[in-house]
ZABAMI-905535 format. One record per atom (N, C-alpha, C): x, y, z; residue in one letter; residue number from 1; atom name. Coordinates in pm, 1 decimal, decimal comma. Layout:
BEGIN
[atom [X; Y; Z]; "A"; NUM; "CA"]
...
END
This chain:
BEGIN
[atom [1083,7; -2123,7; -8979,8]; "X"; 1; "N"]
[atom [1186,4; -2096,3; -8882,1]; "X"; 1; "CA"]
[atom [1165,2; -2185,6; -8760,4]; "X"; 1; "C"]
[atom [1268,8; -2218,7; -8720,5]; "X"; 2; "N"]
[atom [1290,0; -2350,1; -8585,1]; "X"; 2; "CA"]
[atom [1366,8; -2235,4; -8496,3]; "X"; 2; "C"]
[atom [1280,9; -2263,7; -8358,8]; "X"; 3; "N"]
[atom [1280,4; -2196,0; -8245,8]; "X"; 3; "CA"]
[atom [1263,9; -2331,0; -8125,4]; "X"; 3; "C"]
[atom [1382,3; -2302,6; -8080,9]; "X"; 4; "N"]
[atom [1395,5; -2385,3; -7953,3]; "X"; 4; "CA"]
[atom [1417,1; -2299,5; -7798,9]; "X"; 4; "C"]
[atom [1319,8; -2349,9; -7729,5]; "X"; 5; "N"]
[atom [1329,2; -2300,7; -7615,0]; "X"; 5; "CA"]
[atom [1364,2; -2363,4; -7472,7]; "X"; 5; "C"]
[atom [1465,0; -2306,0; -7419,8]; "X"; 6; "N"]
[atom [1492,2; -2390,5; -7259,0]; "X"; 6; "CA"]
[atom [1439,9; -2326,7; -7173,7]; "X"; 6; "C"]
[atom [1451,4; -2464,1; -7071,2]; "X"; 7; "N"]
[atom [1392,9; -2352,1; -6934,9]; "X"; 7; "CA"]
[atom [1420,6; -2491,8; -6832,4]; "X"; 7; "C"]
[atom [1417,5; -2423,8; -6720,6]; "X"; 8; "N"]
[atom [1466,0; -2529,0; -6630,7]; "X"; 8; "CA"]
[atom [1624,9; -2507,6; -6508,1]; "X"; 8; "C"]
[atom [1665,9; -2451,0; -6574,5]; "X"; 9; "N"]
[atom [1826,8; -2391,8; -6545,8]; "X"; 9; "CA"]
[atom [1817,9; -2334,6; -6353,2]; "X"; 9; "C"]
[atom [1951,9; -2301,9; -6289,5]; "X"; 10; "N"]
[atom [1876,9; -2248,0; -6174,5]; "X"; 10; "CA"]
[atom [2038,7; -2257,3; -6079,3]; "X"; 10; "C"]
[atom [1998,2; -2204,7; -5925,8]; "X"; 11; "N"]
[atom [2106,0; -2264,7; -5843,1]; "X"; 11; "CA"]
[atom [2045,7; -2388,8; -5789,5]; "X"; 11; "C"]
[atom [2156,1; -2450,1; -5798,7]; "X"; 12; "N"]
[atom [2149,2; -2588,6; -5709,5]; "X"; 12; "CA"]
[atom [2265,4; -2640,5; -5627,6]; "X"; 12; "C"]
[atom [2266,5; -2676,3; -5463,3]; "X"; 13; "N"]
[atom [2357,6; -2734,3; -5441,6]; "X"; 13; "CA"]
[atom [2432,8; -2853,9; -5489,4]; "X"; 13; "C"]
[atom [2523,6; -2895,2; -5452,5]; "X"; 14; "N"]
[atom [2633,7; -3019,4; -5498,5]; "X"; 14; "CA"]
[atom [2508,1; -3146,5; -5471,0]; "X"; 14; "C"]
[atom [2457,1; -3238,2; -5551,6]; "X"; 15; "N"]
[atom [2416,9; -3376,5; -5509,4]; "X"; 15; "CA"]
[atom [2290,3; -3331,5; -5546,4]; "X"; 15; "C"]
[atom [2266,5; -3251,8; -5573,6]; "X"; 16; "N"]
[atom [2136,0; -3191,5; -5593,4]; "X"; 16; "CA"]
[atom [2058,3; -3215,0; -5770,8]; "X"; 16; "C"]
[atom [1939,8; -3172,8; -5784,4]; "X"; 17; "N"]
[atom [1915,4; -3234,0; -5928,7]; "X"; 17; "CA"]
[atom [1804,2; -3142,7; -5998,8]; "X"; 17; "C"]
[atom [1815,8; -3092,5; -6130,3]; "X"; 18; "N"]
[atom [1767,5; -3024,7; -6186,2]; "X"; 18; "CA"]
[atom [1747,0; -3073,5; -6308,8]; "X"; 18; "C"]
[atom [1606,9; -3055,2; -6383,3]; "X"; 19; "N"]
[atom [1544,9; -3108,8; -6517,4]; "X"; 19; "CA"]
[atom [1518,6; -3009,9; -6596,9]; "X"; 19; "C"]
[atom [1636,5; -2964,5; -6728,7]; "X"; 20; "N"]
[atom [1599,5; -2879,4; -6832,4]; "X"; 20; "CA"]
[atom [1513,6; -2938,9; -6916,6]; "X"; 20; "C"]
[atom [1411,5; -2841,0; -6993,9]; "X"; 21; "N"]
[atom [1323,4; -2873,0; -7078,0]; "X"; 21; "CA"]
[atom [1378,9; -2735,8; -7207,5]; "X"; 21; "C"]
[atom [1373,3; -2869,6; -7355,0]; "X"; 22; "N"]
[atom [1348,7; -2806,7; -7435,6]; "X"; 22; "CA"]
[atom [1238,6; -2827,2; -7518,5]; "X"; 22; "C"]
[atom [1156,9; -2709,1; -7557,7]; "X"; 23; "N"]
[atom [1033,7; -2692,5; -7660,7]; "X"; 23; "CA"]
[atom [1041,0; -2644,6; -7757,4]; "X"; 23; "C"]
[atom [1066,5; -2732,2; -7888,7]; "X"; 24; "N"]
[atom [1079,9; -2703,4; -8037,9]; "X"; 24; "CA"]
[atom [924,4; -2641,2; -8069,8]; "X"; 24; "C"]
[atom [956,5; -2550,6; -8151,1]; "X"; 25; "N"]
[atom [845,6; -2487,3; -8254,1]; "X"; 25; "CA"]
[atom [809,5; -2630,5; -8339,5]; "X"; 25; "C"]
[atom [893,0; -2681,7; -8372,7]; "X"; 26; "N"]
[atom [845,6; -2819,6; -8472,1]; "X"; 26; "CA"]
[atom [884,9; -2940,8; -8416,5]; "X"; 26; "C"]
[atom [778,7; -3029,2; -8494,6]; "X"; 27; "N"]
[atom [790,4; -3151,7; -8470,0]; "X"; 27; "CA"]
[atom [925,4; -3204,9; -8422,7]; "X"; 27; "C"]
[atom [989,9; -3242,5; -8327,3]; "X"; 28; "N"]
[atom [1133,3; -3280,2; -8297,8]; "X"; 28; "CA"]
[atom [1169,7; -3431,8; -8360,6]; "X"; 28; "C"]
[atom [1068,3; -3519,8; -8406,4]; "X"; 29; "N"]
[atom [1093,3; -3638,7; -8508,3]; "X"; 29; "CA"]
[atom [1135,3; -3547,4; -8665,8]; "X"; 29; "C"]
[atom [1102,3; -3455,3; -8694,4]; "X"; 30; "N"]
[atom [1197,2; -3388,8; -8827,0]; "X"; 30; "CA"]
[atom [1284,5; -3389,4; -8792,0]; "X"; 30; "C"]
[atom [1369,9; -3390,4; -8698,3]; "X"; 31; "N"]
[atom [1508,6; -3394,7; -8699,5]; "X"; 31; "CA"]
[atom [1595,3; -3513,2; -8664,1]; "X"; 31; "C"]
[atom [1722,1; -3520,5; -8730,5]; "X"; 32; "N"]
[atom [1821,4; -3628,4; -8713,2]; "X"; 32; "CA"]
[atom [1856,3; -3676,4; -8577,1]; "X"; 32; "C"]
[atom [1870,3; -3582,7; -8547,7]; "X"; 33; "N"]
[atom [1883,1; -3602,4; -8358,7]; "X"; 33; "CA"]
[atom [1883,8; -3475,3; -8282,4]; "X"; 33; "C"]
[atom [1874,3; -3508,7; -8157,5]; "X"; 34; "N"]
[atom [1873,8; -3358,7; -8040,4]; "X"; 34; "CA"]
[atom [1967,2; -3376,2; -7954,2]; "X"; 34; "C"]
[atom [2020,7; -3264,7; -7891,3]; "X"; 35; "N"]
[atom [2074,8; -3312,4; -7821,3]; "X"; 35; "CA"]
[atom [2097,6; -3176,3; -7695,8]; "X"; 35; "C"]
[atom [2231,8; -3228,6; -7617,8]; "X"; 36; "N"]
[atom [2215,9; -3100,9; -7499,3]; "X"; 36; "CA"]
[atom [2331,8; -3057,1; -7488,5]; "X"; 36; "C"]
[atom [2400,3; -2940,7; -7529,3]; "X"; 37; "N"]
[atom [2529,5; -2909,6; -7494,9]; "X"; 37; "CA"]
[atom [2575,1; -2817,7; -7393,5]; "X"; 37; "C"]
[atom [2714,3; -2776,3; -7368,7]; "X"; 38; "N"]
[atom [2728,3; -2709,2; -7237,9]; "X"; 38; "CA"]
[atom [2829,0; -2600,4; -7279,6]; "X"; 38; "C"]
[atom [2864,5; -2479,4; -7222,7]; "X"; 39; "N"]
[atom [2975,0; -2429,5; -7235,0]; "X"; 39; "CA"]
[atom [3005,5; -2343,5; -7108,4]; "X"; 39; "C"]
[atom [3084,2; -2357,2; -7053,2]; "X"; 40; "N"]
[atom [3142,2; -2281,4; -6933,6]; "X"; 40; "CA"]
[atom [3268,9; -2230,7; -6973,1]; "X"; 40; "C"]
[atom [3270,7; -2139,3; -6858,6]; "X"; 41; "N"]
[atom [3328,1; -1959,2; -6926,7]; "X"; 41; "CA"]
[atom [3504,6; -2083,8; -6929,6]; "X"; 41; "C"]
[atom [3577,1; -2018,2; -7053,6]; "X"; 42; "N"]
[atom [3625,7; -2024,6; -7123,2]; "X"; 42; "CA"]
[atom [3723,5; -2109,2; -7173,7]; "X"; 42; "C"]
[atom [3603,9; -2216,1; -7177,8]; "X"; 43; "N"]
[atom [3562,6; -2378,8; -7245,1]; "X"; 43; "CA"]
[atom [3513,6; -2359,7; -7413,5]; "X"; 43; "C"]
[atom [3498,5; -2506,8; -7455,1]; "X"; 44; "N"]
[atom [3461,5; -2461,6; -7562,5]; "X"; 44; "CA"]
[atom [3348,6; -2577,8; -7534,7]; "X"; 44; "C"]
[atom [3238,8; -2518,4; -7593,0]; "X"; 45; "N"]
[atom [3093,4; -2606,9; -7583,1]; "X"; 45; "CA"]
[atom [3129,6; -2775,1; -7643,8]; "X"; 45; "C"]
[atom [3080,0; -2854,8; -7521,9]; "X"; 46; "N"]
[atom [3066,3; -2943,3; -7560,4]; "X"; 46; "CA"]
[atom [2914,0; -3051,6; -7528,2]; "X"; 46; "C"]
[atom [2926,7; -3182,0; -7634,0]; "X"; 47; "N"]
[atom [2832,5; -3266,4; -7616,4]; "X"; 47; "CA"]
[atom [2798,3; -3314,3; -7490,0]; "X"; 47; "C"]
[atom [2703,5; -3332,0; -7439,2]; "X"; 48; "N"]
[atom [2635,5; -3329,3; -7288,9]; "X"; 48; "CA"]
[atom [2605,1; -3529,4; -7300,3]; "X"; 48; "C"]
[atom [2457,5; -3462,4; -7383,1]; "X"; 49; "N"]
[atom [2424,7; -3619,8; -7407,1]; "X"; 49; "CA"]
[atom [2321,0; -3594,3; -7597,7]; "X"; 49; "C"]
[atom [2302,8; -3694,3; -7605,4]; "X"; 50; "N"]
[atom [2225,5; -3721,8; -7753,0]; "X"; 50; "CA"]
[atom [2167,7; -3768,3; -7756,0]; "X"; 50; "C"]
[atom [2037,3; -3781,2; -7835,3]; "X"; 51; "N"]
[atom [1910,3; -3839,8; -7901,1]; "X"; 51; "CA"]
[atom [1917,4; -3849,2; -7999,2]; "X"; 51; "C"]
[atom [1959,2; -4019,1; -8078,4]; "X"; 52; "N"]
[atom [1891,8; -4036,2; -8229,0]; "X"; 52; "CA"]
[atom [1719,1; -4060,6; -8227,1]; "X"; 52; "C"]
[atom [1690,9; -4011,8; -8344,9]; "X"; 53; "N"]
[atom [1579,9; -4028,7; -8427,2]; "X"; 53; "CA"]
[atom [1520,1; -4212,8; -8385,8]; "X"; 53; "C"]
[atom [1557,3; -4275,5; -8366,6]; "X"; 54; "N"]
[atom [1547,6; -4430,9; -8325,6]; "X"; 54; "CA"]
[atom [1525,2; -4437,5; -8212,5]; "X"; 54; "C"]
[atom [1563,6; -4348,4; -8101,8]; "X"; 55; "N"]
[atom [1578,9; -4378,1; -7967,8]; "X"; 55; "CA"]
[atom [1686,3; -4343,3; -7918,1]; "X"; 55; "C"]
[atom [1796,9; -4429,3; -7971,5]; "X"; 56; "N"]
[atom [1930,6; -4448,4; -7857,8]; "X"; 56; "CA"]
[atom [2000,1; -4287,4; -7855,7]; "X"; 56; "C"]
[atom [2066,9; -4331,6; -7737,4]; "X"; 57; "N"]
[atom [2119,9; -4183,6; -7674,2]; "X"; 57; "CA"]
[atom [2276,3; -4274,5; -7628,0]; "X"; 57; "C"]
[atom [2333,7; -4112,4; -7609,7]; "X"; 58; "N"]
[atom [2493,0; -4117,5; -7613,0]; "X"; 58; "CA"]
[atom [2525,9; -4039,8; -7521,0]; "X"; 58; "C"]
[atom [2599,7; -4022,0; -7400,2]; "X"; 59; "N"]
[atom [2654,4; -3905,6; -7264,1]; "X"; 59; "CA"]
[atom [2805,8; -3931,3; -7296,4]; "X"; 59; "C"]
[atom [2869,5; -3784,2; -7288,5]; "X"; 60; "N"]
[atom [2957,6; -3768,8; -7213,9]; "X"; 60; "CA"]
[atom [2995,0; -3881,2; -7108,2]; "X"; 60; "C"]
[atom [3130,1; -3926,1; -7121,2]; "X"; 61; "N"]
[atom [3170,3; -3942,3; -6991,3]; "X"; 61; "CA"]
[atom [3138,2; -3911,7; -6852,1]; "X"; 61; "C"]
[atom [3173,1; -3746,8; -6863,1]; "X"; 62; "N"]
[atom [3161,0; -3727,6; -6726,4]; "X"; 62; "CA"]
[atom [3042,3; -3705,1; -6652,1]; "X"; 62; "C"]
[atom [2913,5; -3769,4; -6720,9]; "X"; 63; "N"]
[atom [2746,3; -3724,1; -6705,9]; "X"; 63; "CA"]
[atom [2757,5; -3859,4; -6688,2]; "X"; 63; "C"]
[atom [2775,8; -3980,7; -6764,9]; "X"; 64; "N"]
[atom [2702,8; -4061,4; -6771,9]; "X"; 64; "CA"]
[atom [2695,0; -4166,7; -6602,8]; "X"; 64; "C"]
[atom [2542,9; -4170,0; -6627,5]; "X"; 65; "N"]
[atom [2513,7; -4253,7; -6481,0]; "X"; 65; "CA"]
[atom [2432,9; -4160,4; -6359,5]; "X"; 65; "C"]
[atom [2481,2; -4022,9; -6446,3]; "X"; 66; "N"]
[atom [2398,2; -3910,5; -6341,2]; "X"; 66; "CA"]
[atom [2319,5; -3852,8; -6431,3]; "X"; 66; "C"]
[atom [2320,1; -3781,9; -6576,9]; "X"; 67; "N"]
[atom [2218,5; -3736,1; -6648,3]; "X"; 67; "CA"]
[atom [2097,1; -3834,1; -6750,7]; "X"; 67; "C"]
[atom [2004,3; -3764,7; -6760,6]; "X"; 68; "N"]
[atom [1942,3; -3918,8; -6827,7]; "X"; 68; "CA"]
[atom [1806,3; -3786,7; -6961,0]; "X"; 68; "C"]
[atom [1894,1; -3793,5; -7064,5]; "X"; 69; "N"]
[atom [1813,5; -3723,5; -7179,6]; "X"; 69; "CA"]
[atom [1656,1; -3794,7; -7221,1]; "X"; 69; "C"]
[atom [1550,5; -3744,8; -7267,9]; "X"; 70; "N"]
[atom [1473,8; -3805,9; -7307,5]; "X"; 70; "CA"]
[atom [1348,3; -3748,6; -7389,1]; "X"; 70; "C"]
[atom [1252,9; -3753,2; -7424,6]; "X"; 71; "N"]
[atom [1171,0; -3668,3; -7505,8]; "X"; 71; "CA"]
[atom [1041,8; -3720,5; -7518,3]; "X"; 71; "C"]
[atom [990,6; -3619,2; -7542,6]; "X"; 72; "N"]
[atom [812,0; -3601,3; -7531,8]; "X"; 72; "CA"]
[atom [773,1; -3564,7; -7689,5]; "X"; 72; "C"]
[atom [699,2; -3667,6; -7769,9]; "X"; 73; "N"]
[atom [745,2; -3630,9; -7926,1]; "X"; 73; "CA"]
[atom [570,9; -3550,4; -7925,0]; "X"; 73; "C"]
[atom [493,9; -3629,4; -7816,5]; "X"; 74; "N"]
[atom [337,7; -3518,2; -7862,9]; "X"; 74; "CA"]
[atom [355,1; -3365,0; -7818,3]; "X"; 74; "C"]
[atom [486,4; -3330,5; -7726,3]; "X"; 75; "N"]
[atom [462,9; -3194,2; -7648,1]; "X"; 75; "CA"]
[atom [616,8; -3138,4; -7772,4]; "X"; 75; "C"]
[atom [658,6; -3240,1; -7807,1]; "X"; 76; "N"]
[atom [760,3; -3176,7; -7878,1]; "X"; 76; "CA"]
[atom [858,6; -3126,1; -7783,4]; "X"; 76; "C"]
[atom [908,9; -3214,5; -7669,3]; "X"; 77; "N"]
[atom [987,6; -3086,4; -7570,7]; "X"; 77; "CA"]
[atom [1113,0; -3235,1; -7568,7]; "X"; 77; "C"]
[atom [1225,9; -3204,2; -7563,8]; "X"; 78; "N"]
[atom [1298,8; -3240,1; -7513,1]; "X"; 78; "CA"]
[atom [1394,5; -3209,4; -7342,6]; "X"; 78; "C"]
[atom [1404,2; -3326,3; -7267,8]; "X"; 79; "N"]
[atom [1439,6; -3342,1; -7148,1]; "X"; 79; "CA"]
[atom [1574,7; -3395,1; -7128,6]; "X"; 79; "C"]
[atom [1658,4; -3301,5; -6999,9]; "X"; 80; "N"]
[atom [1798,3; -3353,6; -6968,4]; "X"; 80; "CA"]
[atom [1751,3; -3379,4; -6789,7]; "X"; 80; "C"]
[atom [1744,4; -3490,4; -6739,4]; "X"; 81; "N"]
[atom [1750,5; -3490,1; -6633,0]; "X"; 81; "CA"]
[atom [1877,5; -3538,0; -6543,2]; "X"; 81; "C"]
[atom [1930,8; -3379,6; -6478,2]; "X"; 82; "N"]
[atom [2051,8; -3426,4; -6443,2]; "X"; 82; "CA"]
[atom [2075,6; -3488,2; -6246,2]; "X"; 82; "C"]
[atom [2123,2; -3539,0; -6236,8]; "X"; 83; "N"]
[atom [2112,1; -3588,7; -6075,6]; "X"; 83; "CA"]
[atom [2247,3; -3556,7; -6047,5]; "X"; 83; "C"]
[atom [2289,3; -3597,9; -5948,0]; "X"; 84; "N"]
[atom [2405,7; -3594,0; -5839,5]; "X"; 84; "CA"]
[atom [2525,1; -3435,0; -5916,0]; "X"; 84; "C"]
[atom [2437,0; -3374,6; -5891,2]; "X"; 85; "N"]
[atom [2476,9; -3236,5; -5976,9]; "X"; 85; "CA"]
[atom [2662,5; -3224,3; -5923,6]; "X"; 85; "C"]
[atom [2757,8; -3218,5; -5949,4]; "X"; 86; "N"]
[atom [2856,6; -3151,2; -5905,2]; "X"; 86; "CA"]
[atom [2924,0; -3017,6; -5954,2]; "X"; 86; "C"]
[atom [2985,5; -2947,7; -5859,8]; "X"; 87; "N"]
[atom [3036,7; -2831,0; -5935,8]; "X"; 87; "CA"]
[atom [3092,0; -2777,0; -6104,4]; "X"; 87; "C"]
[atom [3148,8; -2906,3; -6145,0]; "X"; 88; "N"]
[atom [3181,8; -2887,9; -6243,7]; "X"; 88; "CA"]
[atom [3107,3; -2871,8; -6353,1]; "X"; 88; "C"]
[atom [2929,6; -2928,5; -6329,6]; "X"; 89; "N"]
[atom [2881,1; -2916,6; -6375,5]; "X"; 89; "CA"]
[atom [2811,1; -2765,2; -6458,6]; "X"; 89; "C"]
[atom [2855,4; -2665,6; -6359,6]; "X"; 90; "N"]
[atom [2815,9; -2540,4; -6414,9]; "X"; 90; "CA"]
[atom [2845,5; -2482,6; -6523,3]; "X"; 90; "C"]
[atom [2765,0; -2459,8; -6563,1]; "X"; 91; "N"]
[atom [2758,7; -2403,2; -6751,4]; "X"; 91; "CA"]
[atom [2653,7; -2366,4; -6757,7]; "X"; 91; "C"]
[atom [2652,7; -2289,4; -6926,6]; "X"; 92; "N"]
[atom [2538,4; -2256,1; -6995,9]; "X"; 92; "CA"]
[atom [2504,7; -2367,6; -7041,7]; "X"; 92; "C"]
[atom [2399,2; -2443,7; -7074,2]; "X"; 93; "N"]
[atom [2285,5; -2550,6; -7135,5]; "X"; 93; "CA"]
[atom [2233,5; -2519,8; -7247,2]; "X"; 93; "C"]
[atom [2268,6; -2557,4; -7347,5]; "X"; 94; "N"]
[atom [2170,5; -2538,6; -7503,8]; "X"; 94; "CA"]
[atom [2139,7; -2667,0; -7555,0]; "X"; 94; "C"]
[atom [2019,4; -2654,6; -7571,2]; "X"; 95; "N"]
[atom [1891,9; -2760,4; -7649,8]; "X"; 95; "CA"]
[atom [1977,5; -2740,8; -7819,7]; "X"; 95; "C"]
[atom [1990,3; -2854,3; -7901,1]; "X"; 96; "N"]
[atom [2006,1; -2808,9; -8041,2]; "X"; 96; "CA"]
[atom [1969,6; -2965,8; -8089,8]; "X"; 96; "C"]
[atom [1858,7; -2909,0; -8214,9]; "X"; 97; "N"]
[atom [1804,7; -2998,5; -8330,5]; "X"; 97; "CA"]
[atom [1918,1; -3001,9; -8457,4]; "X"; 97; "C"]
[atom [1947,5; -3131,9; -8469,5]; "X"; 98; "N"]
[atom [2075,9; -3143,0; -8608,9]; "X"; 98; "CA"]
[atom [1970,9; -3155,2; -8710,2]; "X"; 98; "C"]
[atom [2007,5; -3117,5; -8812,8]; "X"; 99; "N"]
[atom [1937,6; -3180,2; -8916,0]; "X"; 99; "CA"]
[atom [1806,3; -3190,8; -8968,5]; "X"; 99; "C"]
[atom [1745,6; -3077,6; -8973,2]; "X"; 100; "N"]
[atom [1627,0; -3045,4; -9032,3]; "X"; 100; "CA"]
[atom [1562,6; -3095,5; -9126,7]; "X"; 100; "C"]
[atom [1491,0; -3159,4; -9142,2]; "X"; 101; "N"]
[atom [1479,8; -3278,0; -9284,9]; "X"; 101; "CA"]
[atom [1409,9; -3134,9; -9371,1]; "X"; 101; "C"]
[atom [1337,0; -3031,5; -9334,7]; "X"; 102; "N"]
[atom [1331,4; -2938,7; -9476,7]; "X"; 102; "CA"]
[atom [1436,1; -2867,4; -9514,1]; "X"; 102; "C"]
[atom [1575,1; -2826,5; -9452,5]; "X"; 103; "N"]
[atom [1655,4; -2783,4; -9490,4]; "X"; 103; "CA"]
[atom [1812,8; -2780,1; -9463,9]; "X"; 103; "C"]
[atom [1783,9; -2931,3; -9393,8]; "X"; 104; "N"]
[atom [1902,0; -2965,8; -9363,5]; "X"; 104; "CA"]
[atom [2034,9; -2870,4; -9246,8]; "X"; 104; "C"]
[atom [1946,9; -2793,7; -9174,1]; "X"; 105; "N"]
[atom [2024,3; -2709,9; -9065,4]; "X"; 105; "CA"]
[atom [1984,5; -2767,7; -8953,8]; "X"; 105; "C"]
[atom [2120,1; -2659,3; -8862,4]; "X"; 106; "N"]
[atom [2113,7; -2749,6; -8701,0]; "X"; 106; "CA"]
[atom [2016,8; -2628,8; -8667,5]; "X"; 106; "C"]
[atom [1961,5; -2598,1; -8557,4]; "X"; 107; "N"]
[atom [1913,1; -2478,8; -8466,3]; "X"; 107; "CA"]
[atom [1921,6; -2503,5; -8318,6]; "X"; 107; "C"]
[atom [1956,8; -2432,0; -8259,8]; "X"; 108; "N"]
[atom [2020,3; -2373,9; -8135,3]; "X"; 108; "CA"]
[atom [1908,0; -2302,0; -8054,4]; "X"; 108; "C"]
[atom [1889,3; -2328,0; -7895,4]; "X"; 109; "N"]
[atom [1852,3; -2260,0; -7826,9]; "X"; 109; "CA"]
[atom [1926,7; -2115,2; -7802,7]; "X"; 109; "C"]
[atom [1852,9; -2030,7; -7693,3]; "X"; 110; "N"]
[atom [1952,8; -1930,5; -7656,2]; "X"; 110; "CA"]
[atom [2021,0; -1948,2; -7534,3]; "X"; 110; "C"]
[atom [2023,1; -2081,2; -7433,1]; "X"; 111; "N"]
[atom [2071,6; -2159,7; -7341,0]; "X"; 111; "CA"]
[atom [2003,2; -2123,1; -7201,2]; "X"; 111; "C"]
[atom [2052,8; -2207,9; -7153,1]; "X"; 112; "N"]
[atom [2003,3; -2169,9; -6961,5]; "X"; 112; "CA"]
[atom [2118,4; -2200,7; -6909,6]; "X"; 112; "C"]
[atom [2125,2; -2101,7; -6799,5]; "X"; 113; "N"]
[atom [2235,4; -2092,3; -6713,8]; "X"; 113; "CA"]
[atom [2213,5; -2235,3; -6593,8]; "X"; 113; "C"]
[atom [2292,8; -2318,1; -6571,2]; "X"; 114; "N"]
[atom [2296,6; -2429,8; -6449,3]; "X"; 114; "CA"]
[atom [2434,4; -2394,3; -6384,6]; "X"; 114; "C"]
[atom [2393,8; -2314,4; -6262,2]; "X"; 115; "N"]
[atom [2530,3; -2341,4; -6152,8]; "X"; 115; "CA"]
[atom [2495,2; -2397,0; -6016,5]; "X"; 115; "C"]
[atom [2649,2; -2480,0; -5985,1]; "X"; 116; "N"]
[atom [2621,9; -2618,6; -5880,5]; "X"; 116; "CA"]
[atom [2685,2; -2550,1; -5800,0]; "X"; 116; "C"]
[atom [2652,0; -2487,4; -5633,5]; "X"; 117; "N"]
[atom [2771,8; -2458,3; -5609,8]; "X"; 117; "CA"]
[atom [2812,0; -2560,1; -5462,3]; "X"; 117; "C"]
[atom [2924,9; -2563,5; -5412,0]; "X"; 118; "N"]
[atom [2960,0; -2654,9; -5315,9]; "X"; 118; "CA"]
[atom [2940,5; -2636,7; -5177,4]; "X"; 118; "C"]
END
């Protein structure tokens, strides 16, 4: 069983900057990629930013230039470091591993709350 954990989440003012951490139970190179998604109340979750297995990473539009994803493969933790925080930014945050090379599933954090307020 794959257990992902966040932490990091919080209030923060506008311009302000906060670093979620996620910590896989397993190796995070077993998986296809990681990544960070968002969902605010009554949105439908979307892609934040991404980590392939190779390296390269992928943002959102509206992140890119202010968030910067990255990972720790000996601590197994994956990192969203977000900067110039703006309101819109507020959402729930979930860590999720695609692609399990033993069984081919995604797994999901249980998220962290990030609100920006102005």
């Amino acid at each position: 069983q794959v257990q992902l954990v966040e932490s990091g989440g919080g209030l923060v003012q506008a311009g302000g900057s906060l670093r979620l951490s996620c910590v896989a139970s397993k190796r995070i190179s077993a998986f296809n990629d990681m990544g960070w998604y968002r969902q605010a109340p009554g949105n439908q979750r979307e892609l934040v930013a991404g980590l392939n297995r190779d390296g390269s990473t992928n943002y959102a539009d509206s992140v890119k230039g202010r968030f910067i994803i990255s990972r720790d493969n000996a601590w197994n933790t994956v990192y969203l470091q977000m900067n110039s925080l703006k309101p819109e930014d507020t959402a729930v945050y979930y860590c999720a591993a695609k692609r399990y090379y033993v069984d081919g599933q995604d797994y999901w954090g249980q998220g962290t709350q990030v609100t920006v307020s102005s």
